[in-house]
Backbone and ligand atoms as CSV (ligand in chain L), in Angstrom:
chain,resi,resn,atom,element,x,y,z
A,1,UNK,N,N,-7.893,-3.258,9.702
A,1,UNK,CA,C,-8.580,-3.331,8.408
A,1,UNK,C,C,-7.813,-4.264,7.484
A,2,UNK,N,N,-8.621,-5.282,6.483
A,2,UNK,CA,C,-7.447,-5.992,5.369
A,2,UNK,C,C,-6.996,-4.782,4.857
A,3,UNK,N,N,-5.827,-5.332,3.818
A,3,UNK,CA,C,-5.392,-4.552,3.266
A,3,UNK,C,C,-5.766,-3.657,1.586
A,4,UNK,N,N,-6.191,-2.716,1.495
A,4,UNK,CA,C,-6.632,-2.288,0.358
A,4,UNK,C,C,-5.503,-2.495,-0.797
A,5,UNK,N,N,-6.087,-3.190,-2.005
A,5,UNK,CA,C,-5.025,-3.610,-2.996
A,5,UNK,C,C,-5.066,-3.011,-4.788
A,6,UNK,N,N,-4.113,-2.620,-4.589
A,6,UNK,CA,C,-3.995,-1.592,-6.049
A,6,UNK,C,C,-3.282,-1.957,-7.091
A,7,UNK,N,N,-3.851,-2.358,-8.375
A,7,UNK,CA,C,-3.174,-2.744,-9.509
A,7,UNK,C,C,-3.217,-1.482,-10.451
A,8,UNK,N,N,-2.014,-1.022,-10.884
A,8,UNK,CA,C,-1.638,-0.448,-12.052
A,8,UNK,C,C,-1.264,-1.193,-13.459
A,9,UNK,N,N,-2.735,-0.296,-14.364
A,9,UNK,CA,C,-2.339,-1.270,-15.607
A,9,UNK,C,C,-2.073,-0.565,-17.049
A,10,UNK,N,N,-0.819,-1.400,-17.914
A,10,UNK,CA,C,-0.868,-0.595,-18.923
A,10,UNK,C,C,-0.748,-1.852,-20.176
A,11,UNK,N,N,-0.010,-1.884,-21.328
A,11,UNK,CA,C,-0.560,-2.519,-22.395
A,11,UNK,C,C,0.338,-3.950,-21.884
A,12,UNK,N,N,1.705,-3.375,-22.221
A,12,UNK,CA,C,3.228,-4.340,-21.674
A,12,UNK,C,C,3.661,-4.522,-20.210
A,13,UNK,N,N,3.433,-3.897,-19.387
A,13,UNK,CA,C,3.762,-4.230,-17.938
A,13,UNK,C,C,5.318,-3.843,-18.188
A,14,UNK,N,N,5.856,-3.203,-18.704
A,14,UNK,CA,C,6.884,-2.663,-19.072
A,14,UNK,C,C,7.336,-1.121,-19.018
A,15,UNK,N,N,6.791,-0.227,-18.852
A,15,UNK,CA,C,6.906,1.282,-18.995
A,15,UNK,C,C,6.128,1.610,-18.217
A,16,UNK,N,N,4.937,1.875,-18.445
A,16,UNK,CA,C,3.777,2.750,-17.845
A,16,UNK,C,C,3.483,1.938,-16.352
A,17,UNK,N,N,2.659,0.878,-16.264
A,17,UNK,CA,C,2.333,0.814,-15.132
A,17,UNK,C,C,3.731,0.206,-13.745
A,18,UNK,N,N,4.524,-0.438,-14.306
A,18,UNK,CA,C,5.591,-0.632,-13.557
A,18,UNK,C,C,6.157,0.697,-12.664
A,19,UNK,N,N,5.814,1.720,-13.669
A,19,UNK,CA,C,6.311,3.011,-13.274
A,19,UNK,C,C,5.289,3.918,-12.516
A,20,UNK,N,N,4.504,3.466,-12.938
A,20,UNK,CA,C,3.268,3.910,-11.738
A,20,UNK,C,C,3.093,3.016,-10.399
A,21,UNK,N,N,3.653,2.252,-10.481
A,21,UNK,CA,C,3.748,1.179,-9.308
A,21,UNK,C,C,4.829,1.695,-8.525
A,22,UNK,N,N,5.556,1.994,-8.914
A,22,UNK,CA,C,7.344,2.465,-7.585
A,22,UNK,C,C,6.751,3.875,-7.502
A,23,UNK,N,N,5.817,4.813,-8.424
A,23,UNK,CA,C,5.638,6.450,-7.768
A,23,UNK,C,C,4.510,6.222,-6.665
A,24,UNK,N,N,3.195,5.243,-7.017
A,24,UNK,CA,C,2.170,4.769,-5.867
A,24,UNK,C,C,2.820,4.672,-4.413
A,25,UNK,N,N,3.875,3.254,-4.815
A,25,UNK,CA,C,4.363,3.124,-3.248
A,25,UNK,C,C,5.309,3.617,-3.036
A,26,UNK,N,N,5.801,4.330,-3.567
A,26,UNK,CA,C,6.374,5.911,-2.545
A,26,UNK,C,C,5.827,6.397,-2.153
A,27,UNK,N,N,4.732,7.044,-2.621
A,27,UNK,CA,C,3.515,8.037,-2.121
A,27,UNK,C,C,2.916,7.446,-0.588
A,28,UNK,N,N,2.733,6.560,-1.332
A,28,UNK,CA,C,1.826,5.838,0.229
A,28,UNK,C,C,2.972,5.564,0.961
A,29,UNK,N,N,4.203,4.728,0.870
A,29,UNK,CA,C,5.116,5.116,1.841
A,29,UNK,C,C,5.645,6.283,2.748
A,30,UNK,N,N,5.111,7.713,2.044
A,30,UNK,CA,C,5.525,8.816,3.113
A,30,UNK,C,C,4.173,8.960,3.572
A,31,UNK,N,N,2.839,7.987,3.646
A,31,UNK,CA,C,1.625,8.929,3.867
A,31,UNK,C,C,1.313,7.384,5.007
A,32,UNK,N,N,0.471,7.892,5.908
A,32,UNK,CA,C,-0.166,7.039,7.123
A,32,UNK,C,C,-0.869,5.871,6.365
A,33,UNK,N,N,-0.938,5.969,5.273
A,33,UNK,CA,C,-1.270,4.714,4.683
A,33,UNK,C,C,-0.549,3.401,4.306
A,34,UNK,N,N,0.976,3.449,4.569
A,34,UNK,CA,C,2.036,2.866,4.234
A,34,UNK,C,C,1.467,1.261,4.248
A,35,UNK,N,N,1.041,0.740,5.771
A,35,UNK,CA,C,1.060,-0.307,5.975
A,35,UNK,C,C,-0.505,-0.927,5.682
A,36,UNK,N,N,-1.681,-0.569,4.800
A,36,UNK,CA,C,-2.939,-0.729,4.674
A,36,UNK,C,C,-3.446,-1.025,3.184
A,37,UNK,N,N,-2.196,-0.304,2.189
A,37,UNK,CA,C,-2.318,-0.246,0.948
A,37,UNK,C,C,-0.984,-0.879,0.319
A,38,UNK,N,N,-1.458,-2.076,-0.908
A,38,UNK,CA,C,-0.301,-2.504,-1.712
A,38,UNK,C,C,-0.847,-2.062,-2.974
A,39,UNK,N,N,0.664,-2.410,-3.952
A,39,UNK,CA,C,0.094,-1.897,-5.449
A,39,UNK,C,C,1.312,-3.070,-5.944
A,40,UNK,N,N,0.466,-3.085,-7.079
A,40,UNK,CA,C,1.047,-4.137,-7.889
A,40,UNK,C,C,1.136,-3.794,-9.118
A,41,UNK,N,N,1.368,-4.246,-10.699
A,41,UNK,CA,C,0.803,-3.920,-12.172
A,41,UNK,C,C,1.146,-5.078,-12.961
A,42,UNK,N,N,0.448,-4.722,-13.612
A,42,UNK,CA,C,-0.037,-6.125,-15.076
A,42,UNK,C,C,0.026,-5.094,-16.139
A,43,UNK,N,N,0.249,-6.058,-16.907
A,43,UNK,CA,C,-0.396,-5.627,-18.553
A,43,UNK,C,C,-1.371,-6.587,-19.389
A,44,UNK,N,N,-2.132,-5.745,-19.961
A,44,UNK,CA,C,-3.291,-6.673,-20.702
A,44,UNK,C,C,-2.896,-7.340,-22.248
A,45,UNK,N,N,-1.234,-7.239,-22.138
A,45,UNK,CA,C,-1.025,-8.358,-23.198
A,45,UNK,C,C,0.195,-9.185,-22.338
A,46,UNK,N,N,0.348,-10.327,-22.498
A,46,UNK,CA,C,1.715,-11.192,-22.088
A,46,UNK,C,C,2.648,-11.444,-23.104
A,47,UNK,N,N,2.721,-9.778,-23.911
A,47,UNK,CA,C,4.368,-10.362,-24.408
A,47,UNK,C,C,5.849,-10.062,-23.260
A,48,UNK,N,N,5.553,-9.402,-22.751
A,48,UNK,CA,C,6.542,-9.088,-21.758
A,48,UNK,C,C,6.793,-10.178,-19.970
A,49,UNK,N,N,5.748,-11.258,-19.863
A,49,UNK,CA,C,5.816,-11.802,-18.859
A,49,UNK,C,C,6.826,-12.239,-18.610
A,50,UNK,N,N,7.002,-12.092,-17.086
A,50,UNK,CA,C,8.664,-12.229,-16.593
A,50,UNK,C,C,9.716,-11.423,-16.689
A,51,UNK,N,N,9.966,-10.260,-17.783
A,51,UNK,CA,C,10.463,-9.755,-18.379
A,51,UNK,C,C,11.099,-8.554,-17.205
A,52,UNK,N,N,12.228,-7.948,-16.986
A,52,UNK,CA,C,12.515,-6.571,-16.236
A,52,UNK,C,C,11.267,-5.262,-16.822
A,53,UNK,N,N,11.625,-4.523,-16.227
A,53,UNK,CA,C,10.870,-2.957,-16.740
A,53,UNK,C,C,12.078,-2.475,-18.048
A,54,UNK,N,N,11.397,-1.841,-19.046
A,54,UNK,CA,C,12.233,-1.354,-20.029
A,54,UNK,C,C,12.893,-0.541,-18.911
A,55,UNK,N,N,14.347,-0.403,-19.846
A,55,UNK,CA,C,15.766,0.189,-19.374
A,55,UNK,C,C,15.398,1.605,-18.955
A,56,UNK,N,N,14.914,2.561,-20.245
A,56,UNK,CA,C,14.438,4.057,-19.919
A,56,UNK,C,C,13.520,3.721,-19.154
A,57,UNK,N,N,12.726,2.901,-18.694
A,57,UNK,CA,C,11.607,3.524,-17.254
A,57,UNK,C,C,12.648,3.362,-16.017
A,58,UNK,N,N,13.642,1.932,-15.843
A,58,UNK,CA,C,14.129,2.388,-14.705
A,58,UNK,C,C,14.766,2.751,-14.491
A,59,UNK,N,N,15.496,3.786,-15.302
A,59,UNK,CA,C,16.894,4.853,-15.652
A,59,UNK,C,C,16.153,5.763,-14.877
A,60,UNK,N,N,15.057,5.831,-15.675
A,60,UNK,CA,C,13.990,7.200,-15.402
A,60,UNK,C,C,13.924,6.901,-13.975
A,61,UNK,N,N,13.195,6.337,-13.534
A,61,UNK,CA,C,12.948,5.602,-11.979
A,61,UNK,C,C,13.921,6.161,-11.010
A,62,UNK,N,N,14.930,5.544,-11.708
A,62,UNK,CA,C,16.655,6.074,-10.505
A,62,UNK,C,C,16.905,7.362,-10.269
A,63,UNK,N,N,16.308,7.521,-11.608
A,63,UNK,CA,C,17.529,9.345,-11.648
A,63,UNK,C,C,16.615,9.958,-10.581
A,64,UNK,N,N,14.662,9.596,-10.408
A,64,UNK,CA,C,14.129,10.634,-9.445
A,64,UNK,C,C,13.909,10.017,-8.283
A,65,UNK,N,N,14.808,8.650,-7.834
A,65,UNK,CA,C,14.618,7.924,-6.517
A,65,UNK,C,C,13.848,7.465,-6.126
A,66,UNK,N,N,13.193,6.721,-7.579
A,66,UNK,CA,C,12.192,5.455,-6.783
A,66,UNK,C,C,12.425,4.100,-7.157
A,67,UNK,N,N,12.769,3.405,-5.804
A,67,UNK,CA,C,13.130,1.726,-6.266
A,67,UNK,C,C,12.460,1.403,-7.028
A,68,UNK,N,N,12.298,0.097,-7.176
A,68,UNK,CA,C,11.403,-0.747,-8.166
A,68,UNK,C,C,11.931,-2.245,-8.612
A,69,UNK,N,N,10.785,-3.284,-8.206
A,69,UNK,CA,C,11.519,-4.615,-8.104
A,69,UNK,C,C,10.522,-5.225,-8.991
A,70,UNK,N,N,10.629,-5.963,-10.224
A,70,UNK,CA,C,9.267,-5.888,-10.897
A,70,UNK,C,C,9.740,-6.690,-12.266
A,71,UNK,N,N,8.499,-7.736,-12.112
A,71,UNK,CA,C,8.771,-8.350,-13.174
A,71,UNK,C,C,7.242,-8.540,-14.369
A,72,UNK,N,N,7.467,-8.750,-15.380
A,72,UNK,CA,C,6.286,-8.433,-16.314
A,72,UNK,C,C,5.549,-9.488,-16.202
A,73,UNK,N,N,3.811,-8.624,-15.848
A,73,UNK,CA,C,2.956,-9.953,-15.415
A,73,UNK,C,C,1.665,-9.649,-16.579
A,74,UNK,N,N,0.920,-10.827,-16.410
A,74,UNK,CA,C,-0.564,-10.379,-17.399
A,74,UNK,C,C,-1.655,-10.701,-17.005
A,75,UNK,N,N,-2.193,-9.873,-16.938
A,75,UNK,CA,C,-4.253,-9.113,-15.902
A,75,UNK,C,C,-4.991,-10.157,-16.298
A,76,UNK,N,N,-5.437,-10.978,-15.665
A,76,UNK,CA,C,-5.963,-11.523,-16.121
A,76,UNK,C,C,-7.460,-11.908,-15.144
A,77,UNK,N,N,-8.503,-12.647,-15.386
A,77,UNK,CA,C,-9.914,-12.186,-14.697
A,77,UNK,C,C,-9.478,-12.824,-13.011
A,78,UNK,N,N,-8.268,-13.357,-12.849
A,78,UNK,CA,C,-8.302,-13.898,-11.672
A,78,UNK,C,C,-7.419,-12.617,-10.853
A,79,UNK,N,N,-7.120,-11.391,-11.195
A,79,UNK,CA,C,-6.287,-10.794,-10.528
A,79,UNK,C,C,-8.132,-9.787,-9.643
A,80,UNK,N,N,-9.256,-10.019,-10.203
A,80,UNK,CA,C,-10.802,-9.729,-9.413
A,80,UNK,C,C,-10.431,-10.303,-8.223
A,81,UNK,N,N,-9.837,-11.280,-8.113
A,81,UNK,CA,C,-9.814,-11.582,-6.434
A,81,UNK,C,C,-8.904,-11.319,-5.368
A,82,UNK,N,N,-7.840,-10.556,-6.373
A,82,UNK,CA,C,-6.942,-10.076,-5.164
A,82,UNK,C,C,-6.711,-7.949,-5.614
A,83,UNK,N,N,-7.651,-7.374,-5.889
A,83,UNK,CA,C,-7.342,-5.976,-6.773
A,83,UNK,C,C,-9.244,-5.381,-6.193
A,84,UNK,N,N,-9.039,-4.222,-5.246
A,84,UNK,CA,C,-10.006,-3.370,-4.828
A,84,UNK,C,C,-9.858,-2.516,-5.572
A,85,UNK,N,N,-8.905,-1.901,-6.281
A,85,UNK,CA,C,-8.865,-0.627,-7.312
A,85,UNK,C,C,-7.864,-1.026,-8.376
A,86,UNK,N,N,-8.024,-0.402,-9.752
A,86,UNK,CA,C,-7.606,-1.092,-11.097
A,86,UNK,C,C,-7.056,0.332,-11.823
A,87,UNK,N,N,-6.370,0.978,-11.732
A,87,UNK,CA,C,-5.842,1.953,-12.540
A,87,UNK,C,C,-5.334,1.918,-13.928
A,88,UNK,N,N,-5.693,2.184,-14.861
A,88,UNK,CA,C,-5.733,2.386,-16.333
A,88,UNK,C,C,-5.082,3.861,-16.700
A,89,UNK,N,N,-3.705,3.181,-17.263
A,89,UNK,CA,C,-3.120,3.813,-17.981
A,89,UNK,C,C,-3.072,4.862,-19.013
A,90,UNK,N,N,-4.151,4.409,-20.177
A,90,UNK,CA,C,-4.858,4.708,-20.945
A,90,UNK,C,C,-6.533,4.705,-21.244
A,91,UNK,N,N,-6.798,5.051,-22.403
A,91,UNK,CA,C,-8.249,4.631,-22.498
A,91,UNK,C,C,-8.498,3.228,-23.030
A,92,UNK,N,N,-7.590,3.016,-24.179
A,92,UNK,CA,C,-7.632,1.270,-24.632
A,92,UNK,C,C,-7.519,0.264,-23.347
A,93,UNK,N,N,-6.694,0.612,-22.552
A,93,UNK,CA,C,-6.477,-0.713,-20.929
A,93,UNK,C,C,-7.376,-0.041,-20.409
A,94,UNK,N,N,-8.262,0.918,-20.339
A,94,UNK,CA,C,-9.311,0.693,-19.667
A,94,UNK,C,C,-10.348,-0.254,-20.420
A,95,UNK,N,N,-10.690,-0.036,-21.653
A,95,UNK,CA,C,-11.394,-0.628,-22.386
A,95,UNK,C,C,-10.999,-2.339,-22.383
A,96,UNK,N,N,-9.394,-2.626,-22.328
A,96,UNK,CA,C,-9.247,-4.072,-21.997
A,96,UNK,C,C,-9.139,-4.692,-20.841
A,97,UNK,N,N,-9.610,-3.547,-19.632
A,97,UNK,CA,C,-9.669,-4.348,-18.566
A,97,UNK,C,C,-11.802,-4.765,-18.391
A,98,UNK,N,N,-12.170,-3.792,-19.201
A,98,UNK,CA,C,-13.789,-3.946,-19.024
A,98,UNK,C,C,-14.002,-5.073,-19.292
A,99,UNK,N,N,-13.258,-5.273,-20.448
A,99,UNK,CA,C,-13.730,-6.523,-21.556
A,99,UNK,C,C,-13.237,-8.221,-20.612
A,100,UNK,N,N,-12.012,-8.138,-19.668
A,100,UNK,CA,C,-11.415,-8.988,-18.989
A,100,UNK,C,C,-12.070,-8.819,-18.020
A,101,UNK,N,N,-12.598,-7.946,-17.425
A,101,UNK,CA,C,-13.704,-8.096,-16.067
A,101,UNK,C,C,-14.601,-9.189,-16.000
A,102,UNK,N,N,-14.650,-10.159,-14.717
A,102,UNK,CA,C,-15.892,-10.970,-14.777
A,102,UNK,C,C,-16.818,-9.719,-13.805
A,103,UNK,N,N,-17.745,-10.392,-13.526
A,103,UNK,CA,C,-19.112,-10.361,-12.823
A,103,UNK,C,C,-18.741,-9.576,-11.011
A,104,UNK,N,N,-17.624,-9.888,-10.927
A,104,UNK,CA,C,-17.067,-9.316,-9.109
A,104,UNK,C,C,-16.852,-8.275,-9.387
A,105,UNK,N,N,-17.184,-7.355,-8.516
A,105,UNK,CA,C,-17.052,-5.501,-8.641
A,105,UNK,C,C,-15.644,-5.607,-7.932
A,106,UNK,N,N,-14.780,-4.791,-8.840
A,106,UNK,CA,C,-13.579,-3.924,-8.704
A,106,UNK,C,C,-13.771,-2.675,-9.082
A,107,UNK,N,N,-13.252,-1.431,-8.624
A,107,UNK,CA,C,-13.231,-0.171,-9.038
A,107,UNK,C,C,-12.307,-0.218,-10.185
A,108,UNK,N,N,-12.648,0.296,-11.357
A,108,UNK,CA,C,-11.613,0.346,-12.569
A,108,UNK,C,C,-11.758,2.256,-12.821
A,109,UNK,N,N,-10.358,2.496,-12.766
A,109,UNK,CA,C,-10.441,4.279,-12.559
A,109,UNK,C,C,-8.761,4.352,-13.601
A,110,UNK,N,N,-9.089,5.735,-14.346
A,110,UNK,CA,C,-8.322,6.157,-15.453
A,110,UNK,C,C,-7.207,6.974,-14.161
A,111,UNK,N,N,-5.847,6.214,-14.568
A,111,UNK,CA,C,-5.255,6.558,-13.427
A,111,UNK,C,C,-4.584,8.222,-13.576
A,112,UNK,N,N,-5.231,9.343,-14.102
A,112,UNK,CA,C,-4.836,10.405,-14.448
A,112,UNK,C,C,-6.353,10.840,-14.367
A,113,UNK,N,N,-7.460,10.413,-13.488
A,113,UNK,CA,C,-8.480,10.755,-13.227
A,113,UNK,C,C,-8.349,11.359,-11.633
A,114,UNK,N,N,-7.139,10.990,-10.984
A,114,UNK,CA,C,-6.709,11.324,-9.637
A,114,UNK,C,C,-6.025,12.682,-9.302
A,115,UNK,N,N,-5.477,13.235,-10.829
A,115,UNK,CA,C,-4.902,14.231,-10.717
A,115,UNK,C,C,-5.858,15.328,-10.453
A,116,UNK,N,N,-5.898,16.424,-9.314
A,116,UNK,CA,C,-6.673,17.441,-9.334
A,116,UNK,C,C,-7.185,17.976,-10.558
A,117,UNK,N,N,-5.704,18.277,-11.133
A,117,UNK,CA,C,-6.024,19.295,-12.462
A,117,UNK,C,C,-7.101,19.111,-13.614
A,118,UNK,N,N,-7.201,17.691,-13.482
A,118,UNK,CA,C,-8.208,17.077,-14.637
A,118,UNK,C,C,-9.245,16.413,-13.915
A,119,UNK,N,N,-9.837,16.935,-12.786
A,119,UNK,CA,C,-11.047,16.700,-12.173
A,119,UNK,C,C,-12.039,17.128,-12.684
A,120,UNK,N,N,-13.243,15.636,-13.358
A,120,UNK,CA,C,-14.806,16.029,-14.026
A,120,UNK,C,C,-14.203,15.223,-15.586
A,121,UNK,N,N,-12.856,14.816,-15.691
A,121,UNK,CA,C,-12.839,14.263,-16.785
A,121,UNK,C,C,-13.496,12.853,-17.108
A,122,UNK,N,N,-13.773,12.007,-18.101
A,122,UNK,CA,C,-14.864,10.715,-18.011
A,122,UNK,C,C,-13.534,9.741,-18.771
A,123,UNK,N,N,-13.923,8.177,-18.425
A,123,UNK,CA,C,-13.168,7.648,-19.099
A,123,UNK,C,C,-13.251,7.734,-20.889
A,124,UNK,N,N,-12.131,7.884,-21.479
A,124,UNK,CA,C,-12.383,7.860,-23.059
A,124,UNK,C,C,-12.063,9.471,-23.501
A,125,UNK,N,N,-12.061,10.201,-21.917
A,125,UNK,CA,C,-11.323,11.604,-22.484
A,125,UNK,C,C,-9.839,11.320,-22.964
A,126,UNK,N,N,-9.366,11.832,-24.224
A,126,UNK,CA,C,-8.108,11.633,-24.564
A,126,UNK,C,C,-7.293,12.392,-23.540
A,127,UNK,N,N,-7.039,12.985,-23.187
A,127,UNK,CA,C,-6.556,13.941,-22.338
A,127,UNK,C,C,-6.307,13.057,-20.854
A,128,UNK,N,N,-7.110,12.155,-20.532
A,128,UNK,CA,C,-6.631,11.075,-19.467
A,128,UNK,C,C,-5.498,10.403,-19.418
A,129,UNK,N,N,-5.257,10.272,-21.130
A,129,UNK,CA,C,-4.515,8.827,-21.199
A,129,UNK,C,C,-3.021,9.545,-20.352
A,130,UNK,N,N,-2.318,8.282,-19.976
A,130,UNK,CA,C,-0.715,8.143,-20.043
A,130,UNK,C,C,-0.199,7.471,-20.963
A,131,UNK,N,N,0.549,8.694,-22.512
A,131,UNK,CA,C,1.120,7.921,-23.491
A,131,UNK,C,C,1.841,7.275,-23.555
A,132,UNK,N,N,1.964,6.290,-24.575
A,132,UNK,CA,C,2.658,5.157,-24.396
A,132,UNK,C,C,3.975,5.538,-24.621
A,133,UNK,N,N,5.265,5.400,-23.849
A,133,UNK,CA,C,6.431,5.838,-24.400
A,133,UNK,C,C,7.247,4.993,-25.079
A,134,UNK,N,N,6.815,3.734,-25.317
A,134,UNK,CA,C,7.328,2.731,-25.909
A,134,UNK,C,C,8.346,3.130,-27.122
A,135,UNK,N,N,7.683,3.295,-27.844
A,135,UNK,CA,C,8.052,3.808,-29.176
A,135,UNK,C,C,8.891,5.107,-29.539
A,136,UNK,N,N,9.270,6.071,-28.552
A,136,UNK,CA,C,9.357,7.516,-28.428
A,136,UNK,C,C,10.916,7.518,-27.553
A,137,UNK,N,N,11.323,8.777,-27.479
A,137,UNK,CA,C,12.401,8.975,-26.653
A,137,UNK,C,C,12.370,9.230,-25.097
A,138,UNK,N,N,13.944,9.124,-24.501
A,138,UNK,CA,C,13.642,9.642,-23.110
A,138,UNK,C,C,12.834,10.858,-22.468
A,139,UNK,N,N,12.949,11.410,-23.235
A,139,UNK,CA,C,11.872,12.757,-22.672
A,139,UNK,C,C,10.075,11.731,-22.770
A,140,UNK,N,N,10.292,10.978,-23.131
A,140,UNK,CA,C,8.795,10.588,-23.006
A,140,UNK,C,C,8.767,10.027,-21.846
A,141,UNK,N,N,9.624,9.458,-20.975
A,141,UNK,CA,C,9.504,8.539,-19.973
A,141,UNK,C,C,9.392,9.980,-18.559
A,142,UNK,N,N,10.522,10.725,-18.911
A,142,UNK,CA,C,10.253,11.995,-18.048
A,142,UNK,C,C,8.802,12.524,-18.061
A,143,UNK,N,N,7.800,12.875,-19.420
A,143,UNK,CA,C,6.757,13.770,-19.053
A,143,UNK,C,C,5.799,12.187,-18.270
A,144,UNK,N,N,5.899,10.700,-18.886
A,144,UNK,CA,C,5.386,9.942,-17.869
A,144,UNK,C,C,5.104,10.272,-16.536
A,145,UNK,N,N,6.577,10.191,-16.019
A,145,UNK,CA,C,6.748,10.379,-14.980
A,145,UNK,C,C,6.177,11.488,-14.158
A,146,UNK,N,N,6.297,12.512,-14.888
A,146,UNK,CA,C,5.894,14.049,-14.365
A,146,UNK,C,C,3.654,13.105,-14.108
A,147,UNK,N,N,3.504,12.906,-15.046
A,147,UNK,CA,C,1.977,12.304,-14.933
A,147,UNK,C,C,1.408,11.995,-13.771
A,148,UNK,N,N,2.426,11.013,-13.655
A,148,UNK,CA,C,2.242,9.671,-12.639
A,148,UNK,C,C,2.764,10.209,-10.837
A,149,UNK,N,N,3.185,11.271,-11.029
A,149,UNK,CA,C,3.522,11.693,-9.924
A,149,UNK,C,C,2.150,12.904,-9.430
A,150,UNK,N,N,1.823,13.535,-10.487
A,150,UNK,CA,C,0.597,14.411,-9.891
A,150,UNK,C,C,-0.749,13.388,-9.728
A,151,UNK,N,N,-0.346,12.232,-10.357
A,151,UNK,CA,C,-1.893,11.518,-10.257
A,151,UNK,C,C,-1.794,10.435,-8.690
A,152,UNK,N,N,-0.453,10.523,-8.529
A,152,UNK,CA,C,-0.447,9.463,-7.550
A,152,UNK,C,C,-0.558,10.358,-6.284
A,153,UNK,N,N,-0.067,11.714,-6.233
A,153,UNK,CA,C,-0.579,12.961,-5.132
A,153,UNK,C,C,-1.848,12.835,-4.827
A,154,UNK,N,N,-2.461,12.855,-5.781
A,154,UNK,CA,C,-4.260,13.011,-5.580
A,154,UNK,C,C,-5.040,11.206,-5.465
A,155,UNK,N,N,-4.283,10.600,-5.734
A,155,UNK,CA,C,-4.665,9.183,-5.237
A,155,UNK,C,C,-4.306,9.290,-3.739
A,156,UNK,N,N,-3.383,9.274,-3.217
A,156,UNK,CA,C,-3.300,8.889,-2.027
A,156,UNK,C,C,-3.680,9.745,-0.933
A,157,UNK,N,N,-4.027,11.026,-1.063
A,157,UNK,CA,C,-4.909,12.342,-1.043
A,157,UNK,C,C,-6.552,11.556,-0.648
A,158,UNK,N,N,-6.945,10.805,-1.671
A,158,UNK,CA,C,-8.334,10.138,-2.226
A,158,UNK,C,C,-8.063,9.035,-1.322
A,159,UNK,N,N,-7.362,7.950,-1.166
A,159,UNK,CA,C,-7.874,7.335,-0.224
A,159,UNK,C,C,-7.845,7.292,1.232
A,160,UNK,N,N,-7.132,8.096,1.582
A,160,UNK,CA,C,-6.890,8.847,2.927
A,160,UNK,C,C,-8.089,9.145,3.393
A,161,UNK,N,N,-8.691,10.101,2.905
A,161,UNK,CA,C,-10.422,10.695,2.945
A,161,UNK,C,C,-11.548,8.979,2.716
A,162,UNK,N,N,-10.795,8.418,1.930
A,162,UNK,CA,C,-11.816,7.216,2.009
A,162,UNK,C,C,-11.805,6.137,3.129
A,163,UNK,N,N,-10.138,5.947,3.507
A,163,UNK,CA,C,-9.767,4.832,4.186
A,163,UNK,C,C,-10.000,5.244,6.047
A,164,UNK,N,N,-9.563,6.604,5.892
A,164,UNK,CA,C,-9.942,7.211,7.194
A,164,UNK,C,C,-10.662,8.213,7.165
A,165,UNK,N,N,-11.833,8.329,7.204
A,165,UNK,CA,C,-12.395,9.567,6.846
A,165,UNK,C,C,-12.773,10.300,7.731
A,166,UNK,N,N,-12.435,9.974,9.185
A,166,UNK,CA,C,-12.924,10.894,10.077
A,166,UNK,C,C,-11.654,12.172,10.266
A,167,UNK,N,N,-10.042,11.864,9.701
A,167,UNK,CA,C,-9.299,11.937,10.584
A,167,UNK,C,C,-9.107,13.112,9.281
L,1,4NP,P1,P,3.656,-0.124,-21.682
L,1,4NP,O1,O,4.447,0.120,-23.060
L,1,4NP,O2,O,2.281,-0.595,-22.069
L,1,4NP,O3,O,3.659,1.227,-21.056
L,1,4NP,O4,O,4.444,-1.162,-20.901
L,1,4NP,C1,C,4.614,-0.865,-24.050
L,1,4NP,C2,C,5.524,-1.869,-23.859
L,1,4NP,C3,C,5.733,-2.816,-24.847
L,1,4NP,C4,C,5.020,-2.739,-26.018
L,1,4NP,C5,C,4.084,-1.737,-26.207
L,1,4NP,C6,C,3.883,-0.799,-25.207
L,1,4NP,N1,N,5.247,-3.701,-27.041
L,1,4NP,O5,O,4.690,-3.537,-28.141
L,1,4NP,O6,O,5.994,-4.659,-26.807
């Protein structure tokens, strides 16, 4: 099969989706999906392009053992040709990836729409978002994290059933 390709997105490509990018491919690294699925992340502004991941995400990152090699990129309508699924951080990057969408179907999914617990939620439920920890202390990068780890369970859960569905 090509390979199914996963972008995680948040405002800066700095905190949120960088950090959803090293919990993804862990996940799929312990799951039969390892070699079928990549993930990548952007942000839907380029002040951060090129840039490392803020310090507290990959402090945060280390302390619970997930690499991460990553430099700050920005979503832009040409990432439609290499991105089968689009994970949104929030409800605003969902709203700025609609608006950056051309005309080619990509799946665009609220990436805290994967978590069991909040199954039946719609995009624009506040309760989806992953807050921004930008602005906030280390405990914000921890409950991130705590997020991004139950949503990336039930993602790779989800495409397992999709990618192989007999098995
Ligand atoms: P992120 O967080 O979208 O999770 O990467 C932010 C990073 C940088 C800024 C805002 C949010 N900023 O204003 O530079």
């Amino acid at each position: 099969m090509s390979r199914y390709r996963i972008a995680a997105v948040c405002l800066g490509n700095i905190c949120r989706s960088p950090m959803a990018e090293a919990v993804i491919r862990s996940y799929l690294a312990d799951s039969e999906l390892a070699a079928d699925v990549t993930v990548d992340s952007g942000g839907t502004q380029g002040w951060h392009e090129g840039d490392p991941p803020d310090p507290r995400a990959l402090a945060t990152l280390r302390a619970h053992g997930y690499p991460l090699n990553h430099r700050g990129q920005r979503v832009d309508a040409t990432w439609w040709d290499r991105t089968d699924l689009f994970l949104a951080m929030d409800a605003s990057n969902y709203d700025d990836l609609m608006a950056i969408a051309p005309s080619r179907p990509a799946e665009v999914r609220m990436m805290r729409s994967f978590d069991p617990a909040l199954a039946g939620r719609v995009p624009g439920d506040p309760g989806l978002d992953v807050p921004d920890p930008y602005y906030g202390d280390d405990a914000g990068f921890e409950r991130v994290l705590a997020m991004l780890e139950s949503s990336a369970a039930g993602l790779v859960a989800e495409l397992r059933d999709r990618l192989y569905p007999s098995t």
